[in-house]
N, CA, C and O atoms as CSV, one atom per row, in Angstrom:
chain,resi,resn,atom,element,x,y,z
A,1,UNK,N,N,91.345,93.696,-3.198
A,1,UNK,CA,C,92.458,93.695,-4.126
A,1,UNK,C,C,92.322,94.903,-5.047
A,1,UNK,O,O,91.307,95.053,-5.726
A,2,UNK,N,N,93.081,95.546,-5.067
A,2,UNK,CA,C,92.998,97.011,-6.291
A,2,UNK,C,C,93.144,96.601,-7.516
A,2,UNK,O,O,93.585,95.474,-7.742
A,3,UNK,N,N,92.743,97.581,-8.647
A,3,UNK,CA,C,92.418,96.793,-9.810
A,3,UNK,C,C,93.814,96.286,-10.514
A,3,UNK,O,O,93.938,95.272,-11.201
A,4,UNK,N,N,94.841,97.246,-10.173
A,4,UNK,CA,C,96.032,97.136,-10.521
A,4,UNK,C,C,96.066,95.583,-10.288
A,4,UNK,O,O,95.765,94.942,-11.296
A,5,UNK,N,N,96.310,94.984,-9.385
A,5,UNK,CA,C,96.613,94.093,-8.973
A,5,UNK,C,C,95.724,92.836,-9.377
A,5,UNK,O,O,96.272,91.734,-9.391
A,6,UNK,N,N,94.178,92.965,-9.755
A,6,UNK,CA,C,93.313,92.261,-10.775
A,6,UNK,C,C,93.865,91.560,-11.434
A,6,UNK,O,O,94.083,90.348,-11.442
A,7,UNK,N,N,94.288,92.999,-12.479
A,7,UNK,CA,C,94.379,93.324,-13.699
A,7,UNK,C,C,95.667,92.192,-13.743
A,7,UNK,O,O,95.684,91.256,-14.542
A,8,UNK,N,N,96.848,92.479,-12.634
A,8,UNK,CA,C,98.040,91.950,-12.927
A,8,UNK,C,C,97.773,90.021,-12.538
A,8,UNK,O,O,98.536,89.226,-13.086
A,9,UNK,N,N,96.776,89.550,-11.685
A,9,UNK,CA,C,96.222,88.512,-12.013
A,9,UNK,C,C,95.821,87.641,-12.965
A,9,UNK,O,O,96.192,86.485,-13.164
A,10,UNK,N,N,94.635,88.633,-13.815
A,10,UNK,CA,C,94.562,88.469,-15.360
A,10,UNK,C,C,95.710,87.771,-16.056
A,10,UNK,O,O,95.761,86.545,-16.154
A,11,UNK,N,N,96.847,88.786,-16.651
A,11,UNK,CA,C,97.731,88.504,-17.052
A,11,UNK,C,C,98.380,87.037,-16.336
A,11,UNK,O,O,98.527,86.005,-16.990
A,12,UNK,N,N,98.637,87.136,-15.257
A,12,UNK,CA,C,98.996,85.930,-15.041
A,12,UNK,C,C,98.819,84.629,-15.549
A,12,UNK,O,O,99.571,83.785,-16.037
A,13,UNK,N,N,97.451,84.710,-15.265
A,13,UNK,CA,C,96.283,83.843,-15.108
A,13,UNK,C,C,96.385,83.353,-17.214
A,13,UNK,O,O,96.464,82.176,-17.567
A,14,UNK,N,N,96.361,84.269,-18.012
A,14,UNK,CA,C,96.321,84.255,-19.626
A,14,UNK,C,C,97.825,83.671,-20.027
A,14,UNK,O,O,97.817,82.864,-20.957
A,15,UNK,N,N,99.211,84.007,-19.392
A,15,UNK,CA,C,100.794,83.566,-19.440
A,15,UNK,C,C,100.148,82.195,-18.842
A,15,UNK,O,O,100.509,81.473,-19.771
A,16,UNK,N,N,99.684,81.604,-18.256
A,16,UNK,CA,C,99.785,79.606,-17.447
A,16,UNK,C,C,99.006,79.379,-18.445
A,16,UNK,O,O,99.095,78.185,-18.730
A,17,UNK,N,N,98.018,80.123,-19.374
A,17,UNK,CA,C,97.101,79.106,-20.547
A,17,UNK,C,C,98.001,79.082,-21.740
A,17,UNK,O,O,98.189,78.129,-22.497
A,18,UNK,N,N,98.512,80.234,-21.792
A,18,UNK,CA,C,99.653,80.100,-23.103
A,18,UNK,C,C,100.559,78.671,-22.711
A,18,UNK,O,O,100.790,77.803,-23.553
A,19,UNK,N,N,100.951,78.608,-21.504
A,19,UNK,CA,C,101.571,77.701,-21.348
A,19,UNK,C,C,100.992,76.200,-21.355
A,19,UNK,O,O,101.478,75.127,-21.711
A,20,UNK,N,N,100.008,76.496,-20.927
A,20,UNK,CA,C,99.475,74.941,-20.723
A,20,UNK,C,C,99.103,74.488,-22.559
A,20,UNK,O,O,99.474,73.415,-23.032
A,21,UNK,N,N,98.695,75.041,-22.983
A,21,UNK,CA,C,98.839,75.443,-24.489
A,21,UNK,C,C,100.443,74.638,-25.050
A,21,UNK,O,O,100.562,73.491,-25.481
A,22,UNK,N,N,101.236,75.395,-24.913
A,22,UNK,CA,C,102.458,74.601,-25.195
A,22,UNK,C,C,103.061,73.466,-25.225
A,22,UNK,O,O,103.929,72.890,-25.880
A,23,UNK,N,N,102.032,73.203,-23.897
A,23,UNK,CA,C,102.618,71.933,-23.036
A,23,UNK,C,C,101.617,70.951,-23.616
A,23,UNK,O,O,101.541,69.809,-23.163
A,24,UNK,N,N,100.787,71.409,-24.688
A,24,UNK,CA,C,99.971,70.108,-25.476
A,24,UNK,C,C,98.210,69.859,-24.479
A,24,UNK,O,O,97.198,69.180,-24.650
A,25,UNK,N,N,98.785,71.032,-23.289
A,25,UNK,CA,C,96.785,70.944,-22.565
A,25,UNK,C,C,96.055,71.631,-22.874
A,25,UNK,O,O,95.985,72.730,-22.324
A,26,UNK,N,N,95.002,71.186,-24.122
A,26,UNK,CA,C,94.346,72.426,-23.810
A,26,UNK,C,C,92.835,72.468,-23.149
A,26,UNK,O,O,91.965,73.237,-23.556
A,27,UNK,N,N,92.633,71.449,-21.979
A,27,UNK,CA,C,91.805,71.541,-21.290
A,27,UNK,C,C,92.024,72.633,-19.928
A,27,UNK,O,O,91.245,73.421,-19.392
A,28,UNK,N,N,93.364,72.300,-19.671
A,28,UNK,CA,C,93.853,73.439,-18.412
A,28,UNK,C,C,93.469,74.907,-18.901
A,28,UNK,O,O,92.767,75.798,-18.422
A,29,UNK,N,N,94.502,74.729,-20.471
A,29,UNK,CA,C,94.087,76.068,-20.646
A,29,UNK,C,C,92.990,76.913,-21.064
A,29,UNK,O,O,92.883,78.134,-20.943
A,30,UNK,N,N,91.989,75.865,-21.704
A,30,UNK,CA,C,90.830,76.365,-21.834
A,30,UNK,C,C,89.944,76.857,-20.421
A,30,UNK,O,O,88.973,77.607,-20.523
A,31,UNK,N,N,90.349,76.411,-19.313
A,31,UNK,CA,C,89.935,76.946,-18.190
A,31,UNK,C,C,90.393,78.009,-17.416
A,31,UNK,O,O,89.696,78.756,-16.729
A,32,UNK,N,N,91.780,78.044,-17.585
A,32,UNK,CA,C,92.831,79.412,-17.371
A,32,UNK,C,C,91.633,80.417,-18.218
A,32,UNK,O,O,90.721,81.076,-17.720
A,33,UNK,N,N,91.954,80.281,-19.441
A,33,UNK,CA,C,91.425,81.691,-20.911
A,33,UNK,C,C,89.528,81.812,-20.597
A,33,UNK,O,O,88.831,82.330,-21.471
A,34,UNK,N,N,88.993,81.369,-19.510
A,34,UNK,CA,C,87.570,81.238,-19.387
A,34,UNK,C,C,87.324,82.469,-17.899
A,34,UNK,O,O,86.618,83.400,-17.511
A,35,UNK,N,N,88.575,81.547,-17.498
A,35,UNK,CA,C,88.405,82.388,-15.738
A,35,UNK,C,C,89.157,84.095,-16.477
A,35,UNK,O,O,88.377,85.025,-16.270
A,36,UNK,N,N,89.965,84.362,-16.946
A,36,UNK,CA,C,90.239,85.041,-17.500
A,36,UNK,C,C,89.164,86.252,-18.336
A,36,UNK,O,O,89.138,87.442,-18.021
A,37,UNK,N,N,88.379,85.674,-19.371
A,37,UNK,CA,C,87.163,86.410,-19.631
A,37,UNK,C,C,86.625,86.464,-18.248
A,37,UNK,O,O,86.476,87.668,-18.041
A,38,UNK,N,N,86.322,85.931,-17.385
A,38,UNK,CA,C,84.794,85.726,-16.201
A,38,UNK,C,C,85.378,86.793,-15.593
A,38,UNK,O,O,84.590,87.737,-15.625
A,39,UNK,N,N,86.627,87.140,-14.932
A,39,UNK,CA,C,87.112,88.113,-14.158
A,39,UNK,C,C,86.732,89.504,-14.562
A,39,UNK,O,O,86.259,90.368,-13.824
A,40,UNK,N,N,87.141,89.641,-16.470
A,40,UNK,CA,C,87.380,90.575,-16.829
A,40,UNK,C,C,85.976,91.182,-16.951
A,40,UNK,O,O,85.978,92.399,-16.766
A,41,UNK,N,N,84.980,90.733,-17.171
A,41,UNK,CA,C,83.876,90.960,-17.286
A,41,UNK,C,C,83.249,91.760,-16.032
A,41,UNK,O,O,82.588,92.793,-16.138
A,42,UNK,N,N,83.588,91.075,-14.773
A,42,UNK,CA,C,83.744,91.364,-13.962
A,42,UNK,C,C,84.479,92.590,-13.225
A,42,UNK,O,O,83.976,93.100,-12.224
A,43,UNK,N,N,85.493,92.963,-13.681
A,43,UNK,CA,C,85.662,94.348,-13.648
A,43,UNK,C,C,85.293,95.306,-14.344
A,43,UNK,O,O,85.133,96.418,-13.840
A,44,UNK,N,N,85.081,95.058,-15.670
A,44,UNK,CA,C,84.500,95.640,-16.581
A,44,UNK,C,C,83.554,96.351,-15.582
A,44,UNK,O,O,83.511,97.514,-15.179
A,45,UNK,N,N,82.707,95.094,-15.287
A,45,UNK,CA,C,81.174,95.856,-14.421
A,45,UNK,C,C,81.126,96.856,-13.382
A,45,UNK,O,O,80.222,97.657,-13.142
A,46,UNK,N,N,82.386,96.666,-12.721
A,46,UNK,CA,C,82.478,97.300,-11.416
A,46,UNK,C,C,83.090,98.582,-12.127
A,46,UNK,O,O,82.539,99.560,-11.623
A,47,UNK,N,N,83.645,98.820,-12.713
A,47,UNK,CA,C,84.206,100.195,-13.122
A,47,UNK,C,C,83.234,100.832,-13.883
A,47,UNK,O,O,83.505,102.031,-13.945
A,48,UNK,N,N,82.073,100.511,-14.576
A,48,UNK,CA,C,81.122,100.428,-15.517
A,48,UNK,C,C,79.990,100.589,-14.531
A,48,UNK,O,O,79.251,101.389,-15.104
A,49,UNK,N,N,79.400,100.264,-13.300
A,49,UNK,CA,C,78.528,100.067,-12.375
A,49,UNK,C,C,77.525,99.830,-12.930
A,49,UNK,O,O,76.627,100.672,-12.918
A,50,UNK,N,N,77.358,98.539,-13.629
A,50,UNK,CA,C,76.225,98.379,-14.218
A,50,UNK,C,C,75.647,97.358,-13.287
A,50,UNK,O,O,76.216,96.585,-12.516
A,51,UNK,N,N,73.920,97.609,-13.640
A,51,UNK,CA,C,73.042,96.717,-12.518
A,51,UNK,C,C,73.525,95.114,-12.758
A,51,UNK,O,O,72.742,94.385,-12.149
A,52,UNK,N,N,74.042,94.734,-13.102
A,52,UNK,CA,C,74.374,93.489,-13.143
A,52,UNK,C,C,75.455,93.012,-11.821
A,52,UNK,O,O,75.395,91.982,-11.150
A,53,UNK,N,N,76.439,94.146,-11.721
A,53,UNK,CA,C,77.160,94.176,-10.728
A,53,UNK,C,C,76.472,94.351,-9.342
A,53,UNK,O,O,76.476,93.565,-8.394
A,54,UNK,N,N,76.055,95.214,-9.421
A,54,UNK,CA,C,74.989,95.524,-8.345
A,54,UNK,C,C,74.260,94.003,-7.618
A,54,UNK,O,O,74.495,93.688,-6.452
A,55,UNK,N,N,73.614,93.407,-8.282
A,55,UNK,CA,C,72.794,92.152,-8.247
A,55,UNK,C,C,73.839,91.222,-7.709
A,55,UNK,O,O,73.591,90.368,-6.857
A,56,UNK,N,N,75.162,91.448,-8.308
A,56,UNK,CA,C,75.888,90.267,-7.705
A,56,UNK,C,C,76.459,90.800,-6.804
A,56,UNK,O,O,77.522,90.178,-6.784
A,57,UNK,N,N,76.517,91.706,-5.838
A,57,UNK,CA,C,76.794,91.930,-4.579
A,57,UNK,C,C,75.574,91.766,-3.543
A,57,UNK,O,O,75.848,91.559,-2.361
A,58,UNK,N,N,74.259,91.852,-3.950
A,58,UNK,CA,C,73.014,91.742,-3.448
A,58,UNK,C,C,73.696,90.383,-2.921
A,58,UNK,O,O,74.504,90.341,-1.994
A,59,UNK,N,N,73.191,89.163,-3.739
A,59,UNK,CA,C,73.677,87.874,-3.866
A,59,UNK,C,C,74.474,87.311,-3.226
A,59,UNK,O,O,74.463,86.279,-2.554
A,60,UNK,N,N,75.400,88.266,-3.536
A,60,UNK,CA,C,76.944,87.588,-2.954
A,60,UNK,C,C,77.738,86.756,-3.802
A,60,UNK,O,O,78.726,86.200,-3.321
A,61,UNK,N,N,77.306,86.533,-5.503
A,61,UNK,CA,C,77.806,85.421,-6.049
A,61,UNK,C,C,77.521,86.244,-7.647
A,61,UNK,O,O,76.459,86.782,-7.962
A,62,UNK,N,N,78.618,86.172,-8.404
A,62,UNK,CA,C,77.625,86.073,-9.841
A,62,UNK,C,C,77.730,84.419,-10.412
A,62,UNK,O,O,78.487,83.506,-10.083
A,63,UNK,N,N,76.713,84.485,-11.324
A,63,UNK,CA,C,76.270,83.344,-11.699
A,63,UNK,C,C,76.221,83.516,-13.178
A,63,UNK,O,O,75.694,84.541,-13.611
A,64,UNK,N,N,76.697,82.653,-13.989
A,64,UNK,CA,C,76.476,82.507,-15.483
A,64,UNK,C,C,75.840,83.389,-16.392
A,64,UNK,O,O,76.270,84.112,-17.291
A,65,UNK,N,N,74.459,83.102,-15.835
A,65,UNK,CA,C,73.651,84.149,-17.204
A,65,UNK,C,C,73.505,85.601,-16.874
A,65,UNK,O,O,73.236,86.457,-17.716
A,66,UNK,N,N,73.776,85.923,-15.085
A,66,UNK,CA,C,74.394,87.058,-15.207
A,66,UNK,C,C,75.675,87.552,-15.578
A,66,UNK,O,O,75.630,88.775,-15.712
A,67,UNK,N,N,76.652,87.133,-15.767
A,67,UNK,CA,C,78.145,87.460,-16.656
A,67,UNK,C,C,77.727,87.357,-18.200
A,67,UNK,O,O,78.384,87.998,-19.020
A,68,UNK,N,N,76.288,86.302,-18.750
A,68,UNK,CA,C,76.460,86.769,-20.221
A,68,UNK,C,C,75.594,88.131,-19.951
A,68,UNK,O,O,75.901,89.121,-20.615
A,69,UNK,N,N,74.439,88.232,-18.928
A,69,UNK,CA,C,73.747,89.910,-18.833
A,69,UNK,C,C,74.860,90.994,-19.191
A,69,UNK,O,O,74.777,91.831,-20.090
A,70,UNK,N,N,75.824,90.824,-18.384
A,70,UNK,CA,C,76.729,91.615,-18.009
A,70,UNK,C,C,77.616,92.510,-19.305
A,70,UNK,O,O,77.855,93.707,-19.462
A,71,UNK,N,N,78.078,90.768,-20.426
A,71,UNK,CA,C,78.736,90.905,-21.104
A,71,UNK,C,C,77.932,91.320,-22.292
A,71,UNK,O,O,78.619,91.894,-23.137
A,72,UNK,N,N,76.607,91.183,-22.608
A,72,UNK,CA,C,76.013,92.192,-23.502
A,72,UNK,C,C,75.645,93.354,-23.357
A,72,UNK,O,O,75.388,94.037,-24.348
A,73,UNK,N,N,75.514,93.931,-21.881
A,73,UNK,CA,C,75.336,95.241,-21.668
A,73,UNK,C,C,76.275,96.085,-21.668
A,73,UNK,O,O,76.058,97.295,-21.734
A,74,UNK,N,N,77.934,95.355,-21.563
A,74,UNK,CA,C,79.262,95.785,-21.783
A,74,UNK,C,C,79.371,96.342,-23.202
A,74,UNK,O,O,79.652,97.456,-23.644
A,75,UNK,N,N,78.986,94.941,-23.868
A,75,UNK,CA,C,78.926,95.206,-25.360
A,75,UNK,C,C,77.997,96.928,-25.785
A,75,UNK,O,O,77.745,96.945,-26.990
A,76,UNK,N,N,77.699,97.721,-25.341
A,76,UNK,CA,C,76.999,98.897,-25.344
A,76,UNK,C,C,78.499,99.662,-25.672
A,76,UNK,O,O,78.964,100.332,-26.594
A,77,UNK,N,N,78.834,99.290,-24.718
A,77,UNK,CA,C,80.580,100.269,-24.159
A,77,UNK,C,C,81.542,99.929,-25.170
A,77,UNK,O,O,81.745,100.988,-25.765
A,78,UNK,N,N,82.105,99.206,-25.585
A,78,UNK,CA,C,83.005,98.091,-25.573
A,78,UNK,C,C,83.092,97.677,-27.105
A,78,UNK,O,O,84.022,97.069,-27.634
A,79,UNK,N,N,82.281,97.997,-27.523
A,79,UNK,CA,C,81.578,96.664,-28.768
A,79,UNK,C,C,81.383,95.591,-28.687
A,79,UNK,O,O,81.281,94.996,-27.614
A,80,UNK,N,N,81.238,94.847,-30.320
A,80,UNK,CA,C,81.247,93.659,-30.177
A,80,UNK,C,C,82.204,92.346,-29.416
A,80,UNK,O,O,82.024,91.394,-28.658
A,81,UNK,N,N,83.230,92.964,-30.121
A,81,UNK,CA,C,84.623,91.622,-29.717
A,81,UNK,C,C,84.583,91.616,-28.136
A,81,UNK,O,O,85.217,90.695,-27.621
A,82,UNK,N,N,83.845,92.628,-27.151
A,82,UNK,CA,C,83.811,91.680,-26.024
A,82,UNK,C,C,82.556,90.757,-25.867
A,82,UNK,O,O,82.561,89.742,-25.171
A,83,UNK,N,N,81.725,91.107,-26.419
A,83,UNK,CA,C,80.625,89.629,-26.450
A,83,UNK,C,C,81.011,88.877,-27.064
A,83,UNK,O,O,80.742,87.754,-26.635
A,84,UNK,N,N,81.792,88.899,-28.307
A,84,UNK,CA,C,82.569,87.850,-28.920
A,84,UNK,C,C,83.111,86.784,-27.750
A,84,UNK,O,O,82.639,85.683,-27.467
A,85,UNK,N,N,84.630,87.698,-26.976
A,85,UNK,CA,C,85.773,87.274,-26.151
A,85,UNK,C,C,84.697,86.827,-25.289
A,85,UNK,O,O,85.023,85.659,-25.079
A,86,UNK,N,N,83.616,87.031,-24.658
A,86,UNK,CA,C,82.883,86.385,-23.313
A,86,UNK,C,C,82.149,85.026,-24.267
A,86,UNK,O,O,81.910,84.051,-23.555
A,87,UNK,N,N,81.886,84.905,-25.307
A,87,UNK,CA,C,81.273,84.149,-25.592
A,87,UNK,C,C,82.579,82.826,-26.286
A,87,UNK,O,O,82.537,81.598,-26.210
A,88,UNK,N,N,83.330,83.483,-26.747
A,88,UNK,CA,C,84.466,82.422,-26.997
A,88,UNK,C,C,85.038,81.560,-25.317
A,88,UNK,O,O,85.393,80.390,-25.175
A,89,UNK,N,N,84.955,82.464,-24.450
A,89,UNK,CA,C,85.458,81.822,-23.613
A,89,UNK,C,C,84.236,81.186,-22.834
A,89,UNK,O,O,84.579,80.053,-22.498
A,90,UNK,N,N,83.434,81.356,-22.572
A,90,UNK,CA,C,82.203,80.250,-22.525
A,90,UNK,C,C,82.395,79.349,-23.372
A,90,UNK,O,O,81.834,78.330,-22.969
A,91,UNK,N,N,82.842,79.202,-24.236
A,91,UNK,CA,C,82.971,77.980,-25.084
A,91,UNK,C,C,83.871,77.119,-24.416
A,91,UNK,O,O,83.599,76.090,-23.798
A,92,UNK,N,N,85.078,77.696,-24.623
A,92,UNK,CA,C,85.953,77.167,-23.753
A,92,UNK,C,C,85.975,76.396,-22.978
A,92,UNK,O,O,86.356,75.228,-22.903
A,93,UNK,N,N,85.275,77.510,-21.981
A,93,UNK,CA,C,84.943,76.583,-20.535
A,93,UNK,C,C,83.991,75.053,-20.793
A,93,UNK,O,O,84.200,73.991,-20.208
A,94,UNK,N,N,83.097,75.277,-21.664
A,94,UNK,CA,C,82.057,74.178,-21.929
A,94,UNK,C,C,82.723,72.934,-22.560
A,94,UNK,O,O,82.784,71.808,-22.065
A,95,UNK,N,N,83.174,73.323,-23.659
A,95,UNK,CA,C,83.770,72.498,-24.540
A,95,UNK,C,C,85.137,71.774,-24.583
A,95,UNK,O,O,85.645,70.737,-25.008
A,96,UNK,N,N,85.451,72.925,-23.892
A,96,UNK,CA,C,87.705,72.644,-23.777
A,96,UNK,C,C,87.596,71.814,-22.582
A,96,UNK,O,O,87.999,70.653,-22.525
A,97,UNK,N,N,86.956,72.543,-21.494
A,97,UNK,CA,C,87.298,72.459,-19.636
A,97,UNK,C,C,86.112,71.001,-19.778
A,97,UNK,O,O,86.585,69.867,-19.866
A,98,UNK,N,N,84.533,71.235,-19.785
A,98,UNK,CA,C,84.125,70.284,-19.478
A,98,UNK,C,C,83.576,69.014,-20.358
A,98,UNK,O,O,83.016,68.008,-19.921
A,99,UNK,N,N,83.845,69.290,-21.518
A,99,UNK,CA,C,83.632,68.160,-22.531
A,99,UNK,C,C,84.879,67.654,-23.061
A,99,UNK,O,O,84.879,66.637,-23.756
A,100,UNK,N,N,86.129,68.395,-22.741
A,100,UNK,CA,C,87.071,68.245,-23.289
A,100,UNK,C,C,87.377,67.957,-25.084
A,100,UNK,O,O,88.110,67.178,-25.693
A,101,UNK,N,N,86.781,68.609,-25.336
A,101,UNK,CA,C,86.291,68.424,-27.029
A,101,UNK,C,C,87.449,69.425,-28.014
A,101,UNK,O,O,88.055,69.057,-29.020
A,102,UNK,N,N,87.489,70.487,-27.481
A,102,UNK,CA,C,88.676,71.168,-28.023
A,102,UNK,C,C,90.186,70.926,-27.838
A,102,UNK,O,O,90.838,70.471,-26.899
A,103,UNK,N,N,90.524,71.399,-29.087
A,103,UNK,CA,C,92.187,71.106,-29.507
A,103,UNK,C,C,93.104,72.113,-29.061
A,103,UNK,O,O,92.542,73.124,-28.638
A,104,UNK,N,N,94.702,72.128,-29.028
A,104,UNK,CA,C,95.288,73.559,-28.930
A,104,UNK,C,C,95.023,74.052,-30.276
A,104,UNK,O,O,95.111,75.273,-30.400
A,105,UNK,N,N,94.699,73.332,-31.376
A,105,UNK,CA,C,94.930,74.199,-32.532
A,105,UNK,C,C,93.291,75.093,-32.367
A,105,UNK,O,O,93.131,76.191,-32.900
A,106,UNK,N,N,92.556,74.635,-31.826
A,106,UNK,CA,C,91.080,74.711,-32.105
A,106,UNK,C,C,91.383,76.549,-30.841
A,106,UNK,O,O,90.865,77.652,-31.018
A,107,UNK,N,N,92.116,76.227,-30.010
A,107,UNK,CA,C,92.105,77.302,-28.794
A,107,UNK,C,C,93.038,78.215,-29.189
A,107,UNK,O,O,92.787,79.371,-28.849
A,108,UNK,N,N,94.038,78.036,-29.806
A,108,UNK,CA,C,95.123,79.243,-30.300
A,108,UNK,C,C,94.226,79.785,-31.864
A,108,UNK,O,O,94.600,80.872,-32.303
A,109,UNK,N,N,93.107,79.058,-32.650
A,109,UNK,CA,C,92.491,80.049,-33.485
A,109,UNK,C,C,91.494,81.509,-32.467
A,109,UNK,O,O,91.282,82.657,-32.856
A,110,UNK,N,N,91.195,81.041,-31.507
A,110,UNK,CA,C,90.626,82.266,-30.928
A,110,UNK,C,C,91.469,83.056,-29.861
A,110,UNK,O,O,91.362,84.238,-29.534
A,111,UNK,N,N,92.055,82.404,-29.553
A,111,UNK,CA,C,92.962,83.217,-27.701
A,111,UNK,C,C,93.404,84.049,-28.103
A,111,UNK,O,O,94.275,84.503,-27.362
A,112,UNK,N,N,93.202,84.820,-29.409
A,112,UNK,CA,C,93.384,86.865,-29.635
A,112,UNK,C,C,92.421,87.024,-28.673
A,112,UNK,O,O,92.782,87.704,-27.712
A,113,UNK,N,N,91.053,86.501,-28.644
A,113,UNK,CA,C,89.863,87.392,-28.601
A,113,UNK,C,C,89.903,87.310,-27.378
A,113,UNK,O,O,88.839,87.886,-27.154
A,114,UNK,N,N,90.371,86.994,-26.176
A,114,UNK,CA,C,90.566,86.898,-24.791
A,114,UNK,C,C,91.759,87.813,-24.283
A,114,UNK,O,O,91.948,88.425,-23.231
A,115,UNK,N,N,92.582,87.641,-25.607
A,115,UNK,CA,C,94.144,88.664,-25.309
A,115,UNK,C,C,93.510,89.955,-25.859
A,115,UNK,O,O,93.996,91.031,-25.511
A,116,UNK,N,N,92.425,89.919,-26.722
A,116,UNK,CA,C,91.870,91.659,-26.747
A,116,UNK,C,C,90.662,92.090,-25.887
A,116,UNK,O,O,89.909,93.006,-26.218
A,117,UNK,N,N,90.525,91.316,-24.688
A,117,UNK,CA,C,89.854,91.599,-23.959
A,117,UNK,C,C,90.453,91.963,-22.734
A,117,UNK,O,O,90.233,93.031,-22.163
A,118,UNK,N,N,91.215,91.071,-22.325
A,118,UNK,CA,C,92.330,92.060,-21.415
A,118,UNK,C,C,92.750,92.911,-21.315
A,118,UNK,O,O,92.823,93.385,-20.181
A,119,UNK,N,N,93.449,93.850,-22.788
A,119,UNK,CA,C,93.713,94.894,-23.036
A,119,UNK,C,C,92.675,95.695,-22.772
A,119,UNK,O,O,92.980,96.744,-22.205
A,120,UNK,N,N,91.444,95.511,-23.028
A,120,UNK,CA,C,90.370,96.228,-23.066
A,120,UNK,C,C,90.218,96.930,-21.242
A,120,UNK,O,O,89.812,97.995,-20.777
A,121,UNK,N,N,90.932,95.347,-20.514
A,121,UNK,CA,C,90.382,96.010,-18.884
A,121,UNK,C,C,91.370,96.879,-18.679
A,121,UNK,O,O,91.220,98.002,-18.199
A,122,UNK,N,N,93.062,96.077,-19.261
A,122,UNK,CA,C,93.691,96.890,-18.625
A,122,UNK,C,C,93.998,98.472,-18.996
A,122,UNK,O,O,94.459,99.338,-18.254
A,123,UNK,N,N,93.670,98.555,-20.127
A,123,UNK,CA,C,93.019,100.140,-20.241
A,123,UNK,C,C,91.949,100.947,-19.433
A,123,UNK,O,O,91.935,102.166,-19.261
A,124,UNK,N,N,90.915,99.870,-18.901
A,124,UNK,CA,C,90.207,100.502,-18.319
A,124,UNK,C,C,90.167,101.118,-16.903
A,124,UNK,O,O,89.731,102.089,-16.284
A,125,UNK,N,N,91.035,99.730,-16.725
A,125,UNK,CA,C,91.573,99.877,-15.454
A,125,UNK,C,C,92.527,100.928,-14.639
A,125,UNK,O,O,92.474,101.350,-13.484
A,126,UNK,N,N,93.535,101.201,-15.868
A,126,UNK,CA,C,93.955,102.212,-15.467
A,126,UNK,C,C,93.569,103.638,-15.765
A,126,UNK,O,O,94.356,104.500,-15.376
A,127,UNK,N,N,92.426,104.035,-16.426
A,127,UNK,CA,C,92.003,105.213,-16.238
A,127,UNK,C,C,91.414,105.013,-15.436
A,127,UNK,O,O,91.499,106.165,-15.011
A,128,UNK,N,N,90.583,104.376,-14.477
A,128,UNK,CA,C,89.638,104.231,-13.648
A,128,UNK,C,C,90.532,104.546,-12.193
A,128,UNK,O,O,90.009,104.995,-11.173
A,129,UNK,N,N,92.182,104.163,-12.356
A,129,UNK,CA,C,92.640,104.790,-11.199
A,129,UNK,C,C,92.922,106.076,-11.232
A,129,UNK,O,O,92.870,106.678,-10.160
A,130,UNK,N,N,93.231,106.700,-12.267
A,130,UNK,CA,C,93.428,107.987,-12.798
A,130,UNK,C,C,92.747,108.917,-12.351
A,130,UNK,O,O,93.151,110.001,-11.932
A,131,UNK,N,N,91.233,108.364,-12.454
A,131,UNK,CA,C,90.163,109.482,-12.267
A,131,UNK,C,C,89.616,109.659,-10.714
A,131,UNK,O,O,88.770,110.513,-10.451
């Protein structure tokens, strides 16, 4: 899949949590706004070629504490607010998706930090076709 087309996943993928959001779920959408960080991180790496990426093609799989590896070695690049956005949406996933513990009000105080992480790929993304 080209990144364009990722990227235009992403988005998708962040428009069904806004929605599920609306619609009073915010367990759906806390899992939408999680897969969302996990992807982005994920390209991040591959455009970034950091050994983390590397490892998960060895593998064949990434796995958890390599996406937080990933997302603090990003944080080099990037700054903070993407270890923030990877770590808010680990929450998410933990708390919203599998404890079901979070609220929409509790998920619309952070879902900037996932909507400024997107921006982050899809900037990256498209210089990365550029070059």
């Amino acid at each position: 899949m080209s990144p364009d087309a990722r990227v235009e996943e992403l988005r998708k993928r962040f428009r069904e949590a806004v929605e599920h959001l609306g619609k009073g779920d915010p367990v759906q959408a806390a899992e939408k706004l999680y897969k969302v960080a996990e992807n982005a991180v994920k390209i991040l790496s591959e455009i970034n070629r950091i050994p983390e990426c590397e490892k998960a093609r060895q593998e064949g799989t990434w796995w958890t504490k390599l996406l937080d590896r990933a997302a603090k070695r990003l944080r080099d690049t990037y700054g903070e607010e993407l270890l923030n956005a990877w770590t808010t949406a680990y929450k998410f996933h933990q708390k919203g998706f599998h404890e079901e513990q979070l609220t929409v009000e509790d998920i619309m105080e952070e879902i900037y930090k996932i909507e400024d992480l997107l921006k982050i790929v899809e900037k990256e993304a498209k210089k990365s076709m550029q070059s």
